[in-house]
C-alpha positions as CSV (number, residue, x, y, z in Angstrom):
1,X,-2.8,-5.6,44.7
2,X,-3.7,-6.3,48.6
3,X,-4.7,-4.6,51.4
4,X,-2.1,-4.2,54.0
5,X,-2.1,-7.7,56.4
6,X,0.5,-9.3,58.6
7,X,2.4,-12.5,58.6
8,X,5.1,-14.2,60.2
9,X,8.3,-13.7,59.4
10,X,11.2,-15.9,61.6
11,X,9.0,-15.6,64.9
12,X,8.9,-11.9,64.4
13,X,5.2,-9.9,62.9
14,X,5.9,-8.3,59.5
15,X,3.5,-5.9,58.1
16,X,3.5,-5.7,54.5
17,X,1.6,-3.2,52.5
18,X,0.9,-3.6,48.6
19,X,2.9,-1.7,46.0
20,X,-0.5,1.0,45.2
21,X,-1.8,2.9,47.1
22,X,-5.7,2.7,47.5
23,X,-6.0,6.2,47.1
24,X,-4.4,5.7,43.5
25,X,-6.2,2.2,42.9
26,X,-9.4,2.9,41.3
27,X,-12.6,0.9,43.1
28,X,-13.2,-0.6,39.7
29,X,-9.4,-1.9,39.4
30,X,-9.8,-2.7,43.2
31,X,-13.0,-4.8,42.3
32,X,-11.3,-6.7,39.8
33,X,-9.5,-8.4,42.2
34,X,-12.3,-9.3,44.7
35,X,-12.8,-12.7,43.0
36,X,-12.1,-14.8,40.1
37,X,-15.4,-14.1,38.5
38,X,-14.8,-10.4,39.2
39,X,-11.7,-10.7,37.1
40,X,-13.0,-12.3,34.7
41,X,-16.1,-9.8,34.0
42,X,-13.8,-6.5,34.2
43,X,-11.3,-8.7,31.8
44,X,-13.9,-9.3,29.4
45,X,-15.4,-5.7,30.0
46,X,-12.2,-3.9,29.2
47,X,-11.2,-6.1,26.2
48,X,-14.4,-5.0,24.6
49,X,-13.1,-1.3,24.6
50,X,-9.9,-2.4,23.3
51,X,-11.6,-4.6,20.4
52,X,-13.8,-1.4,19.3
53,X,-10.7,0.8,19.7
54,X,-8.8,-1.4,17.7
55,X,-11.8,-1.9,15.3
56,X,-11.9,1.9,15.0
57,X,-8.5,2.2,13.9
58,X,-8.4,-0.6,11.2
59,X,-6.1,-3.0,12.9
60,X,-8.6,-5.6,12.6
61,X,-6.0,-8.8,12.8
62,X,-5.8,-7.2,17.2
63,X,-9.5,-6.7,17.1
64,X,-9.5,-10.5,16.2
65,X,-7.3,-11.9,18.1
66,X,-8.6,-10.8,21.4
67,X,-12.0,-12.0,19.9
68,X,-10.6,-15.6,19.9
69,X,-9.2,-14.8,23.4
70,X,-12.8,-13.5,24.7
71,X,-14.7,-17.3,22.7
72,X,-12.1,-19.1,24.7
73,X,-13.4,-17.7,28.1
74,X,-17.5,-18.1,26.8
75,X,-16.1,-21.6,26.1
76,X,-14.8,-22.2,29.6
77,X,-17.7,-20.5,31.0
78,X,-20.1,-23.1,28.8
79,X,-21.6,-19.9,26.6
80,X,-21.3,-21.8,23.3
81,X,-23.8,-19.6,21.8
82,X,-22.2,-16.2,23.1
83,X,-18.4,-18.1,21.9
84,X,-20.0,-19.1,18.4
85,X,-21.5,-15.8,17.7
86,X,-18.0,-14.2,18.6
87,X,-16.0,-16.9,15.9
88,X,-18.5,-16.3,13.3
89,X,-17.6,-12.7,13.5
90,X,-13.5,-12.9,13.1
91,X,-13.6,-16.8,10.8
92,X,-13.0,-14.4,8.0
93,X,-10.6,-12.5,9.1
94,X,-8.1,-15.2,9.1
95,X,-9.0,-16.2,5.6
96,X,-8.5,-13.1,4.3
97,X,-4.9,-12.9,5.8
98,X,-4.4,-16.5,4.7
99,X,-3.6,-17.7,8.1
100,X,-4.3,-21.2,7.1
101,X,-3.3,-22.5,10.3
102,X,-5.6,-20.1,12.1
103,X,-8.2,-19.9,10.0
104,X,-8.7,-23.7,10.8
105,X,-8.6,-23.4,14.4
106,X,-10.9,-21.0,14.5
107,X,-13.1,-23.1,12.3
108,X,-12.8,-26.2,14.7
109,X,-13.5,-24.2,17.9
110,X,-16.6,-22.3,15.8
111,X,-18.0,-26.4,14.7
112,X,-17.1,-27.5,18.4
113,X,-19.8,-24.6,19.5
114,X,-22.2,-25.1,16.9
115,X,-22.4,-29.0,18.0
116,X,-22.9,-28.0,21.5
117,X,-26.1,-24.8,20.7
118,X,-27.8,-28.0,17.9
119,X,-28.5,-25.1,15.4
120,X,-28.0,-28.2,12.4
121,X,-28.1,-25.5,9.5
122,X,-25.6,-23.3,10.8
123,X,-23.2,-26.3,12.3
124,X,-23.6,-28.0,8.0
125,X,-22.6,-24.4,6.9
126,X,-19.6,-23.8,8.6
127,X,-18.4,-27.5,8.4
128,X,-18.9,-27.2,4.7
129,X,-15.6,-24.4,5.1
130,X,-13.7,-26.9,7.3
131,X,-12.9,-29.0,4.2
132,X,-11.1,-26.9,1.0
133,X,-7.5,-26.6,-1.2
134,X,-6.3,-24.7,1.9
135,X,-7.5,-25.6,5.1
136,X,-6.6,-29.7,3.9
137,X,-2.9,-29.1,3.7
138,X,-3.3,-27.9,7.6
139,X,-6.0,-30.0,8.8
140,X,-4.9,-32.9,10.6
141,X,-6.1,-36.1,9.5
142,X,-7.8,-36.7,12.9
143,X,-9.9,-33.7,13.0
144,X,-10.4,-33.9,9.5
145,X,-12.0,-37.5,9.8
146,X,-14.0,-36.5,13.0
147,X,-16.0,-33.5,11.0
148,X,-16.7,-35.3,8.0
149,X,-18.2,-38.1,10.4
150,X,-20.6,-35.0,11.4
151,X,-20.8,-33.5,8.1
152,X,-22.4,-37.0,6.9
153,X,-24.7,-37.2,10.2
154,X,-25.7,-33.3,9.9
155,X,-26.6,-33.6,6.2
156,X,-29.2,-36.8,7.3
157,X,-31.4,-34.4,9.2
158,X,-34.9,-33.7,8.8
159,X,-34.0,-29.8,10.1
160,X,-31.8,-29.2,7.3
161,X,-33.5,-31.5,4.2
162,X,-34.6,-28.6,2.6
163,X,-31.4,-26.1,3.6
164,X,-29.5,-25.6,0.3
165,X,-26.1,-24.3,0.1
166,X,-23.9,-22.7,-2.7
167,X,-21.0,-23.4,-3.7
168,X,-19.2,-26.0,-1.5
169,X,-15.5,-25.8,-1.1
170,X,-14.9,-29.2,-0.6
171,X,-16.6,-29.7,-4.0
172,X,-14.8,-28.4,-7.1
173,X,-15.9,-28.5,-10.6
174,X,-14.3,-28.0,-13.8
175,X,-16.2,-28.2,-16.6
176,X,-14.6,-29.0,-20.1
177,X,-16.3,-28.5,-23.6
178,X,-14.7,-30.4,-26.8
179,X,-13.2,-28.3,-28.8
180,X,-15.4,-27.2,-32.4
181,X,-14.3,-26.5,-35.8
182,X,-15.8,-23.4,-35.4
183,X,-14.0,-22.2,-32.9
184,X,-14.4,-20.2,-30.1
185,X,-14.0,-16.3,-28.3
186,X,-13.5,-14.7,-24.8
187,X,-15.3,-12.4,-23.7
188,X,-15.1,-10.7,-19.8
189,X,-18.4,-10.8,-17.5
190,X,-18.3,-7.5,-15.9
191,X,-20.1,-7.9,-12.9
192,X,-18.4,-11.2,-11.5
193,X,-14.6,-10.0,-13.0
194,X,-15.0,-13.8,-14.7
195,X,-13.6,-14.4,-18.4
196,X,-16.6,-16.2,-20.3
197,X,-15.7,-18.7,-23.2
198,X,-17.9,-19.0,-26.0
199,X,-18.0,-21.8,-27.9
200,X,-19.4,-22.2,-32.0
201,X,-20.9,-24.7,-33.5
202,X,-22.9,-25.8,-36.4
203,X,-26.8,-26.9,-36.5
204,X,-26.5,-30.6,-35.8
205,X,-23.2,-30.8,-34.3
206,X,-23.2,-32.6,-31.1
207,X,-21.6,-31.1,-27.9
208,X,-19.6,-33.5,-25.4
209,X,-18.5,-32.3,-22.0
210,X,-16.5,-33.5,-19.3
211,X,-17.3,-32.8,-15.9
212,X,-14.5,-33.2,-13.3
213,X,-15.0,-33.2,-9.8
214,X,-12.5,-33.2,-7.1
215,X,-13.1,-33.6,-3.3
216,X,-11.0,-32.1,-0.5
217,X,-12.8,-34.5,2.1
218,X,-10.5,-36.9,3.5
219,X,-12.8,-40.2,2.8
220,X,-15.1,-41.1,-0.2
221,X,-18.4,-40.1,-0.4
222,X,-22.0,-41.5,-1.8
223,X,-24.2,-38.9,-3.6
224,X,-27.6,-40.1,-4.7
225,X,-27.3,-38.0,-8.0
226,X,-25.4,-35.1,-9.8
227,X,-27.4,-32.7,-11.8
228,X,-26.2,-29.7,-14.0
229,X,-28.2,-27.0,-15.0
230,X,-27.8,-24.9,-18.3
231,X,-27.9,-21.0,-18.2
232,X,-27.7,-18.6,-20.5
233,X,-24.6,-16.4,-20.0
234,X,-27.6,-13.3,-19.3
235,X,-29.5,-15.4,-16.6
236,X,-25.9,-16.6,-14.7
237,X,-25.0,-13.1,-14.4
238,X,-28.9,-12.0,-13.5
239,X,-28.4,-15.3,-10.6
240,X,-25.6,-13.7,-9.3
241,X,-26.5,-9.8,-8.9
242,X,-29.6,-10.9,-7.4
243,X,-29.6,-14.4,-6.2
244,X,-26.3,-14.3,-4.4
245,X,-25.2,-17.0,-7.2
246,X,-27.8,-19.3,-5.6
247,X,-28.8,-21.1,-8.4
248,X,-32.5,-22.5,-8.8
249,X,-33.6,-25.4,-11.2
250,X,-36.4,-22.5,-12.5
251,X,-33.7,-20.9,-13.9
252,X,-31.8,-23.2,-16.0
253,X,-33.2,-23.9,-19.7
254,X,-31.8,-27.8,-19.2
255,X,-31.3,-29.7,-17.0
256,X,-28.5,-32.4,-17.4
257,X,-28.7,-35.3,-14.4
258,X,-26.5,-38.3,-13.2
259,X,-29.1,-40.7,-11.4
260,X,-28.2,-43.3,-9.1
261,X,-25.5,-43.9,-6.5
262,X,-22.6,-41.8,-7.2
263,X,-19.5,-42.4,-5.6
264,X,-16.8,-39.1,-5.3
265,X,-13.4,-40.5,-4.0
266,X,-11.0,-37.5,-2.5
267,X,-9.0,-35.8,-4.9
268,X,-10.1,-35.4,-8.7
């Protein structure tokens, strides 16, 4: 929209007027166009409408993506904290959907954020989710490399020594019991909807395990030890209603340990 103004048209004054009238031009629309940074504040202002609108009527996947669209512009305005808190909100929305693809990207932008604020504990967190079965068959190689460099800095700091995390997904473990004489049952775990597989045994047998590990990182990496801790099938369940399957060593009745250099290569 503009005002009406004259220019020059083959020697000859042409007034042109816009296509609105004023008088049908709200003075909020109008002020919109005063200046870039005008634009940009009403954009943001109305897309916020929009997001709750669409957040109101369950069409979260719109809500989303104009999310991304409003972190890009906190990005380009250097708000990396107002941008990270906006990715943090709508990461999961992508990995519910199983938009590999974008689930990743968001990711990146949401690590690229974190980097910039220096909040160490929640930049290891959410590069912990940048490496997993999914996100490596869409990660490319370069990016991959470039936040496991970071991961391996981050995890060096004194801010996060004593930060523990859960479950990892760039770490998976499978953990394989030989099989006794005595055989063994299945029984369901109600509250975590997991099967649990008891095993028999007589007094004096001895148990051997395997313990595979496999690494979705894209380069090896040097552990100083691997410990395993022993529940009862009571206490993992008790862990998980309360605990948030954060798992202490006070809760464990053993405690099974690896010490030394450990080296995990990617794969299993």
């Amino acid at each position: 929209l503009s005002s009406p103004s004259s220019q020059e048209c083959g020697g000859a004054l042409q007034e042109t007027t816009s296509c609105i009238s004023k008088r049908y031009c709200s003075p909020w629309l109008r002020g919109a166009f005063a200046s870039a940074e005008s634009y940009t504040e009403k954009y943001l202002e109305l897309s916020s409408a929009v997001i709750a609108l669409n957040e109101h009527s369950g069409r979260f996947r719109f809500a989303a993506r104009l999310l991304g669209e409003r972190a890009e512009i906190f990005i380009l305005q250097k708000d990396y904290e107002e941008a990270a808190q906006t990715l943090m909100s709508i990461v999961d929305v992508f990995a519910h959907d199983q938009w590999d693809g974008a689930y990743y990207w968001r990711l990146f932008r949401l690590a690229s954020c974190q980097r910039m604020t220096g909040e160490a504990a929640a930049y290891l967190n959410t590069l912990t989710r940048c490496f997993g079965p999914r996100v490596a068959a869409v990660a490319p190689p370069k990016t991959a490399n470039l936040l496991q460099t970071d991961l391996e800095a981050v995890v060096g700091e004194k801010e996060v020594s004593e930060y523990r995390l859960g479950v990892a997904p760039f770490l998976e473990t499978e953990l394989t019991i030989q099989p006794f004489s005595a055989g063994k049952t299945a029984q369901p775990l109600g509250f975590l909807r997991k099967k649990l597989v008891k095993h028999f045994l007589y007094v004096g047998d001895t148990v051997k395990a395997t313990l595979s590990i496999t690494s979705h990182l894209p380069r090896p990496i040097t552990v100083d030890g691997v410990r395993m801790f022993l529940l009862t099938s009571e206490r993992y369940e008790a862990v998980h209603r309360v605990a948030h399957g954060l798992i202490e060593e006070e809760d464990s009745f053993r405690v099974l340990a690896v010490d030394g250099p450990v080296e995990i290569q990617p794969g299993k």
